[in-house]
Every structure is written in C-alpha cells, then in structure tokens.
N, C-alpha and C positions, 0 to 999 in steps of 0.2 A: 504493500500500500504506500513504503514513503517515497518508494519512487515517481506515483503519482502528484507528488505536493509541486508545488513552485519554488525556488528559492525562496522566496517572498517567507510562505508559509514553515516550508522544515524549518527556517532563523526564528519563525514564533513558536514553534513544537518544542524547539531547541532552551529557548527562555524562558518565554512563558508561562509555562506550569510550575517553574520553578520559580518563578518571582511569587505566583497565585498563592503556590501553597505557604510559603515563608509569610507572605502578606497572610494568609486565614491564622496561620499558628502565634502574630504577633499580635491580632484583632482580638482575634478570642482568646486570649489570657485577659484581658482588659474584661470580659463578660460573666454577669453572674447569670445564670438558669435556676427557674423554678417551673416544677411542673405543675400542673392544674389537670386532674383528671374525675372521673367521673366515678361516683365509687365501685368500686371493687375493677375498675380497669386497671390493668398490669402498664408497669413502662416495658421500654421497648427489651429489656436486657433481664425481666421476672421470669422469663420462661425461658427456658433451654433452645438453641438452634434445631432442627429451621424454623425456621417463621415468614410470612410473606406479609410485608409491611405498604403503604400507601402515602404517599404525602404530595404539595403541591410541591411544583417547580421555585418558586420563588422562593422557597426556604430552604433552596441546593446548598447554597454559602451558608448558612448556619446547619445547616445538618452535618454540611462535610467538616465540620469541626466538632459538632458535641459529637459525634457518634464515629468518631474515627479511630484507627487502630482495633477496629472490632471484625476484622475480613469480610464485611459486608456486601453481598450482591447487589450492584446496583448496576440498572438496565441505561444507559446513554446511547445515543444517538447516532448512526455511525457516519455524520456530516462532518467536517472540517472543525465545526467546534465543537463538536462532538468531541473528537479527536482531542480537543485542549482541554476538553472538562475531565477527561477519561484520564487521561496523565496527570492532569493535576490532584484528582482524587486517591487515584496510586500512590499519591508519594504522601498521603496521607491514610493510609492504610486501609484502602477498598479494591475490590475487586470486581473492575469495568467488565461490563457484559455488553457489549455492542448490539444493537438496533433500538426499534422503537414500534411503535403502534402504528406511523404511518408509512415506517420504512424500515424492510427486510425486520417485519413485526415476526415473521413467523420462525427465523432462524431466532430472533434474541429472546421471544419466547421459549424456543425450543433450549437456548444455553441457561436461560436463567431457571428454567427445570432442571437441569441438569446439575448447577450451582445446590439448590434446594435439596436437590437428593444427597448430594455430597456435604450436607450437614450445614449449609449458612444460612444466615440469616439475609434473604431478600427485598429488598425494596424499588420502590418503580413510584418516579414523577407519575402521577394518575392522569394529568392534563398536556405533557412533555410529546414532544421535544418544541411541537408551534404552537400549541393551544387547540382549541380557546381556554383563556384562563380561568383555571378552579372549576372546569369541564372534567368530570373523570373520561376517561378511555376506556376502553375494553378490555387492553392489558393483562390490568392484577388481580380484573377479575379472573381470568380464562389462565392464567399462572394458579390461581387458587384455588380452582375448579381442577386441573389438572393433578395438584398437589393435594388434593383432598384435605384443605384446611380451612378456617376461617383467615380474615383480614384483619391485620390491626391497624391503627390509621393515626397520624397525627399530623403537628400543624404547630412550625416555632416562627416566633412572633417576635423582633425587639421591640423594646419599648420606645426608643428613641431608633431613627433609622433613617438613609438615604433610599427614595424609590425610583429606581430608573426606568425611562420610559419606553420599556420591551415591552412585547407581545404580554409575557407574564407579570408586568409591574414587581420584577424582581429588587430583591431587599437586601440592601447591606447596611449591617448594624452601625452603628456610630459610637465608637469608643466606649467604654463604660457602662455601657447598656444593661438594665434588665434585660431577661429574654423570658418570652414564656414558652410551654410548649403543652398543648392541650393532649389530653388522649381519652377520649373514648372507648367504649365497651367494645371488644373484640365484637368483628361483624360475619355476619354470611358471603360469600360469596357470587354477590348477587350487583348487581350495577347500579342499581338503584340504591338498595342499602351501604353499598360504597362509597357515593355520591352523598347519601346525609350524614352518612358518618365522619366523613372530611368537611363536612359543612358545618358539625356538630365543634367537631376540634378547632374549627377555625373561632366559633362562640365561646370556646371556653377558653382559649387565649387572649382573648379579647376581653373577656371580662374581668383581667387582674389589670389590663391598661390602664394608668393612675390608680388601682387601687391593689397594691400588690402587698402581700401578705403579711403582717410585723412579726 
C-alpha cells in the first residue's frame, strides 16, 4: 500500500502520527475523567475481553487516550486518513483493523471478528468514517450479531473543549478539562436499540456539564 502514497503523503505517515500521539499523551495528562453511568452498567474494563463496544466519532481523540494501552480492536477506515488515524493509534497501544461500513465494510467486519474471537476487546465509531453524525451504522450491530453478544456503548464529553468544523463536529479537549464519559446499560444487538443507547450516553455526559460531582 505505501507505495501507493505520494511523496507528499508517506512525509505525513512518516511525522505525523508521531507528532499526534506525543500531542494526545501531553493533553491528557492535563485531564481529569469521571464517569457517569446508569446503574448497574459496567465500564468498559468490568468484564473480561471480548467485548464489542460503540461510540461516536468525535470522541476518537479522547478515547484514544483514556483507553489506550489496552490492545483494543478498533475498526478505521482504510482512506489516506485512515491510514494517519490507524498509526497514530498504534503507537498508542490499539490494534487498527482496516475498513468501515461504507468501504470494504465486509472484509473489516470480517477482521474485526476475527480480532473478537482472539480475545479483545472491540470497538467501532457507530457513525464513522463520513457520517452522518451520531447516525449509528450497521457495523456493530452485525459485528454483534455475529459475535453472539450484547453492545456496550459510550460517549466522552470534555467539559471545556475546541469543536472543529468536520463532518463529525469533532472534539479536542482544552487543557485541564473535566471529561465525562456516560455509559449505559449493556444493549441488544439491535440498530435501533444501539442508536438510543449512544443517545442515552450522550444524556448522561451531558448532565455532569457545570455540574460535576464534589
């Protein structure tokens, strides 16, 4: 594949991920997390691997630091920035599984089962890689279906935060930050109930904003 790239591009494959990750490792020490969950919902790390987990796109950058160093399956994209998310996430302790739901969905479906059966813990942007945003996809449902599991779903939130204007209104924290990160009741594997349950996480992150726990 890198013989595919341009100049241009292997010089940013080459940097890049490495400036990314060093920038996520020096942000998020500055960040305190508190979770807000639903009762008797599990975080993401109560139950033993595998697991097939859900969350939106816009919380890639704070996921890929609270939950790093944990060999995590996670589904990216296998476009160009794909390619930069995928190594920069690597060098933070995940394990890139190439495709997506609207492109070569069926091979990265088929690796990220394969991931699950070899005992990790999986997760998959529900709205990724174009949107629409906080639209789930098909995905993690049909990963979970396959996998004969339920979904468990969340949703991290800074308090204070820059929002850029992508597709996903993605999020980068701002120094110092709270962070919240909602979780709800493990779900069915069902699109629908996918869909309120990331909807649900998104409410219960949202309700510690300005008013966060003493």
């Amino acid at each position: 594949m890198a013989s595919t790239y341009t100049l241009k591009q292997r010089l940013a494959l080459a940097i890049v991920p490495r400036l990314a990750s060093a920038t996520i490792r020096l942000l998020g020490m500055t960040l305190r997390f508190e979770d807000v969950r639903d009762p008797g919902a599990s975080l993401a790390f109560d139950s033993p691997p595998p697991a097939v987990y859900a969350f939106w796109h816009r919380s890639l950058l704070l996921s890929a630091w609270h939950f790093r160093n944990h060999d995590i399956a996670i589904l990216i994209s296998a476009s160009f920035d794909g390619e930069l998310i995928a190594r920069t996430v690597e060098r933070l302790g995940f394990l890139a599984i190439r495709g997506s739901s609207s492109r070569s969905g069926t091979l990265g479906l088929r690796n990220m089962y394969r991931a699950y059966r070899d005992g990790h813990y999986c997760a998959i942007t529900a709205d990724g890689p174009r949107g629409p945003a906080m639209v789930a996809k098909p995905g993690v449902t049909q990963l979970a279906q396959l996998a004969g599991t339920s979904v468990g779903t969340f949703y991290v939130l800074p308090e204070r935060a820059w929002q850029l204007r992508s597709w996903d209104r993605f999020l980068i924290p701002k120094p110092f930050s709270r962070v919240f990160i909602g979780w709800p009741l493990l779900t069915t594997a069902n699109e629908e109930a996918v869909q309120a349950a990331l909807d649900h996480a998104v409410e219960l992150a949202e309700s510690r904003i300005g008013n966060p726990r003493k």
